[in-house]
N, C-alpha and C positions, 0 to 999 in steps of 0.2 A: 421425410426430408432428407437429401442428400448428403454426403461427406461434406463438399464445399460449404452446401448452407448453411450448417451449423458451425464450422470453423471461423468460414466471413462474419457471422453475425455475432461470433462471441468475442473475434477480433477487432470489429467496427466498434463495437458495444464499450471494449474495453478503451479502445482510443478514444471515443467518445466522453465518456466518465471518468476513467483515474489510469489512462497511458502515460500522461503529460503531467500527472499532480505532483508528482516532486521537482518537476523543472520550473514551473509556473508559482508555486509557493513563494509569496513574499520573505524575504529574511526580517524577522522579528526584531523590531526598532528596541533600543536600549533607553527606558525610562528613567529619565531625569529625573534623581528625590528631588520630592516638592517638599520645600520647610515651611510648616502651617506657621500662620500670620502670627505674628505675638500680641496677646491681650492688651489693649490698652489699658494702662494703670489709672485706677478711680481715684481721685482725690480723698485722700480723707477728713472724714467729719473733724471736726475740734471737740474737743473733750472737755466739759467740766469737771476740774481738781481745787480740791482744797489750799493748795498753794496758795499764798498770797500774790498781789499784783507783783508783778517786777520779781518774782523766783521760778516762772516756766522755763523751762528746761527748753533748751538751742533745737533737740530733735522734737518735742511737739510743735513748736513752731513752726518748723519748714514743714510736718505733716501738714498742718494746716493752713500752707501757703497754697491759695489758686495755682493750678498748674497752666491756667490759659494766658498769654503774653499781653493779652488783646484790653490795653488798658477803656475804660466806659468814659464818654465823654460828658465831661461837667453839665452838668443843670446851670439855668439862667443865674441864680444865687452863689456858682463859684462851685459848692458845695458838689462830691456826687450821689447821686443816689441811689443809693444799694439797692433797692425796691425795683427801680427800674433798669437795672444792668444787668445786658441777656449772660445768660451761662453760659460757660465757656463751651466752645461746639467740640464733640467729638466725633471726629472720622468714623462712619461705619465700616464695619471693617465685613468684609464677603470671605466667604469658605473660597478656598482656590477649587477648580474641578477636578474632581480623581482621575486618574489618566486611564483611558480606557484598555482593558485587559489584550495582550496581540498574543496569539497562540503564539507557541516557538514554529520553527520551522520542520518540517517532517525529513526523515533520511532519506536519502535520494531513493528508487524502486533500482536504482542498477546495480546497486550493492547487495550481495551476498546477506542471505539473515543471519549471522554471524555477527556480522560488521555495522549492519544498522544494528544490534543492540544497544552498540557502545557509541549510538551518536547522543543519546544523553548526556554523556562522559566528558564532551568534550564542552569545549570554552564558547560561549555566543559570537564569538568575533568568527573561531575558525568556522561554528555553525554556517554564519552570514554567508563567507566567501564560498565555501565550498557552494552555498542554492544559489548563488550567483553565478558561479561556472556552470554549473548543471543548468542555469536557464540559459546561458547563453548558449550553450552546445544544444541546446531544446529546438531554440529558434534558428539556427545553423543547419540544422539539421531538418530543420521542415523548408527553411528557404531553399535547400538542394534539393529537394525530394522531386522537381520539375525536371531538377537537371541530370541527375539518378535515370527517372524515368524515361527520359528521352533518350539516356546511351542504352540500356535497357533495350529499349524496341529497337533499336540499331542493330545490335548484338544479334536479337532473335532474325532480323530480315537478313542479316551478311552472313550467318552462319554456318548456310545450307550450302552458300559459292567459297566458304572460304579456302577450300584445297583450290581453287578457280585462280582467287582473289593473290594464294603465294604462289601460284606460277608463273603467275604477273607482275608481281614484286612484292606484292605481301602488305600493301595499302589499301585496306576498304577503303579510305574516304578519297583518296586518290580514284580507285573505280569507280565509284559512286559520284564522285564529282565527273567524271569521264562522261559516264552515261545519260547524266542530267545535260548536261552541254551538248552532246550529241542528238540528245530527245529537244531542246530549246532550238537548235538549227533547223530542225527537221518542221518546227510550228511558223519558225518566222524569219530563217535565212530566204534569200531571195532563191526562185527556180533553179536556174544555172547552179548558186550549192546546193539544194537538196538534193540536185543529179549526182554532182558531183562526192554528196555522201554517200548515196544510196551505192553506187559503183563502189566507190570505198568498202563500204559492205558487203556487197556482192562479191569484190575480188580475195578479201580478206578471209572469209569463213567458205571460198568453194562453193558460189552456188552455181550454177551452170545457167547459160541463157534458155535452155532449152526449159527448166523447169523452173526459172523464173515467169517464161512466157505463159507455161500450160497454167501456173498459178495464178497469175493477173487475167488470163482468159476463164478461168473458173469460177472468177467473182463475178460473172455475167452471166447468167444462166441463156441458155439458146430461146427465141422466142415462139411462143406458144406452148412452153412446157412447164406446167403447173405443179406445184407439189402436192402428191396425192395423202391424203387424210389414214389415217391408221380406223379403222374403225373399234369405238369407244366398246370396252367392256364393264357392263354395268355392275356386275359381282367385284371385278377391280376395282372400282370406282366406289363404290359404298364401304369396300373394305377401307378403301385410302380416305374416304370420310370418319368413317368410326375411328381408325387410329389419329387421325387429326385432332378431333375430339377428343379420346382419351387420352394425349399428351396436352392438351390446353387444360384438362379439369386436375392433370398432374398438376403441370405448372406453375398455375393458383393453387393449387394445395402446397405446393413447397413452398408459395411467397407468401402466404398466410402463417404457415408455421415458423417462416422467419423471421417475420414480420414480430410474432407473438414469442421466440426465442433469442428475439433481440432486446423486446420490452422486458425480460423477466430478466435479462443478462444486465440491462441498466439498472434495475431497480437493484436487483441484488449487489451491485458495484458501490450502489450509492449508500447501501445500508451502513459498513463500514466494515461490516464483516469480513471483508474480503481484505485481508490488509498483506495477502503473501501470492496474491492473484498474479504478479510478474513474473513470480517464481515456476508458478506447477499454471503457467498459460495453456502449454502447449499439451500438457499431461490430463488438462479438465478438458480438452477439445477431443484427444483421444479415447475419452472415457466414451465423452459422449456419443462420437462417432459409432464406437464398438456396441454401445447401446441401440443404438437407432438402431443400426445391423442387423440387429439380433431381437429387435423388438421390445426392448427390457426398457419400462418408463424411469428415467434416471434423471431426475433433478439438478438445477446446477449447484444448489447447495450442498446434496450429497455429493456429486463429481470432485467438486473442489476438498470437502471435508476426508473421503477418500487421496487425494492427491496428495494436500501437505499432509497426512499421516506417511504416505509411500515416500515423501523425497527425505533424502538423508539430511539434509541442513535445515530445513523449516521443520523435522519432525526433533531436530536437534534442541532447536529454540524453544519449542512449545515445551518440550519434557522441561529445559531451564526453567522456564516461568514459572511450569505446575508443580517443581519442587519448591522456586520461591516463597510460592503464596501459600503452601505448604508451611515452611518452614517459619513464616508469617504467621500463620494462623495459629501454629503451635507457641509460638514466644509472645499471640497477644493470649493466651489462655493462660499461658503461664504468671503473666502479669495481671491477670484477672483475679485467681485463684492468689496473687502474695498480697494485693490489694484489699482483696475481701480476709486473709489473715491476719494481715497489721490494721485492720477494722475492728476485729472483736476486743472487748476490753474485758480485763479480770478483774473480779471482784474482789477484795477482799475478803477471808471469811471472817465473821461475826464472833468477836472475842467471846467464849463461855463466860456467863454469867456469875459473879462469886460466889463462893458458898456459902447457904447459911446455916449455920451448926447449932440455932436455933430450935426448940421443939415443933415451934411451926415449920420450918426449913423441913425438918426430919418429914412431918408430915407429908407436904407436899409434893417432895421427891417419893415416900410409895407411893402415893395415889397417882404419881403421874406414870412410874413404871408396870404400876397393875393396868391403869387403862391402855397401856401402850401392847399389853399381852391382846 
């Protein structure tokens, strides 16, 4: 596969996958606390106490006052009837929905690994604004890319005449517009001007009538005069086949290989691995390149893993993190090991026993220090 192919396809691959993923990142909506619903208070029961009638007390009362407004209406007798008077309704009351998690936003890819470390650090507001310019310079910057590419090709066609173009005055789009007017007269001014350009031309750049004439008489060939046939050589001719051939069976092999080094360059973009891929872009295309070259099969996971180890700033950042998670690992060990020490608990030792000065006492203690021999 070619220089080009592998650069195009690692550069398509990448605009395709994560060129654009920190301009196009939404900014992380700020979640309004939800304050869960408050319980609705039960009524409570009435209490049997010993009290006599006419001495309960003012608070078991109101505990035991309906909390529903909603008086029952009379039975036919006046009376109402408790039996038949609905309970008071209580509101169901519903969970509100948890609000669903928004990633924060990612640091822009045009900042330095230095300076995305510290977009943690900063405030959700300022997060917001800044992926909000970055998107808008995103799409700014793709709606020009038409207009880019057309002074571009402008550039490449005037370039060749532009010593031409300042002896003239030093305006390409002044000669270029010159030369399209003078080519639009020439299609569809009337006869009489296209003579009279054509003279304009003739007088202007020295062409002599004499080899005007021989010219316009040359685009007639004399009649009866055929042009004669080269005769065909067949060894030429099989050669200019076989390499016709052998640059088509190239060609499909390069567009196969790009085709299959542009699948591995997305897939591996999309893995997440690649989180410094803007950084060493151009440093994994040169790996790879020098590879092809040289025949050496080189991976784009090793190209890249080689690369940010070689750049000075991405190999900066990584050393920070692996001393972090270092210096993490070592302070949760530490807190393991004080954890598991204010765990153990000390025993007491076991008061000796008193003594007995007793003849059985006397006893017992030899017989325990002879069995102890």
């Amino acid at each position: 596969m070619s220089d080009d192919s592998i650069r195009d396809s690692l550069s398509s691959a990448f605009d395709k996958v994560g060129g654009t993923s920190s301009a196009s990142t939404p900014p992380a909506a700020v979640a309004a606390p939800v304050t869960p619903p408050a319980s609705q208070p039960q009524a409570a029961a009435p209490t049997s106490t010993t009290t006599p009638a006419g001495a309960q007390s003012t608070a078991a009362v109101d505990a035991a006052r309906p909390t529903s407004t909603t008086t029952p209406a009379p039975s036919e007798g006046g009376q109402g009837d408790a039996s038949s008077a609905a309970p008071p309704a209580t509101p169901a009351t519903s969970e509100a929905p948890k609000p669903s998690a928004i990633p924060p936003p990612k640091a822009p890819q045009s900042w330095r690994p230095a300076a995305r470390e510290k977009w943690a650090a900063l405030p959700a507001e300022v997060q917001q604004d800044i992926t909000r310019r970055e998107r808008e310079m995103a799409v700014a910057y793709q709606e020009s890319a038409q207009h880019r590419k057309l002074a571009e090709g402008f550039q490449r066609v005037v370039s060749p005449f532009a010593g031409m173009i300042q002896a003239e005055g030093g305006d390409p789009f002044k000669a270029v517009g010159t030369l399209l007017q003078t080519a639009a007269a020439l299609r569809t001014a009337p006869p009489a001007h296209k003579a009279q350009l054509v003279a304009n031309i003739v007088k202007t750049y020295g062409i002599s009538i004499e080899d005007l004439d021989a010219a316009l008489a040359g685009h007639a060939p004399p009649p009866g005069q055929q042009a004669q046939q080269q005769p065909v050589d067949p060894e030429a001719m099989a050669s200019r086949i076989r390499q016709e051939v052998i640059q088509g069976m190239q060609q499909q092999h390069r567009s196969t290989m790009g085709a299959r080094a542009q699948q591995e360059t997305e897939a591996f973009l999309a893995s997440g691995e690649a989180e410094f891929m803007d950084d060493v872009r151009d440093d994994v295309a040169d790996m790879m390149e020098l590879a092809a070259k040289r025949g050496v099969a080189l991976t784009l996971k090793d190209a890249y893993n080689r690369a940010v180890l070689a750049h000075p700033d991405v190999s900066k950042v990584l050393k920070q993190r692996e001393q972090a998670q270092q210096a993490n690992a070592a302070q949760a060990s530490t807190q393991r090991a004080r954890d598991a020490t204010s765990s153990i608990r000390t025993t007491p030792a076991a008061s000796p026993a008193p003594k007995d000065d007793s003849v059985r006492g006397a006893l017992e203690t030899a017989w325990a220090s002879a069995s102890g021999r």
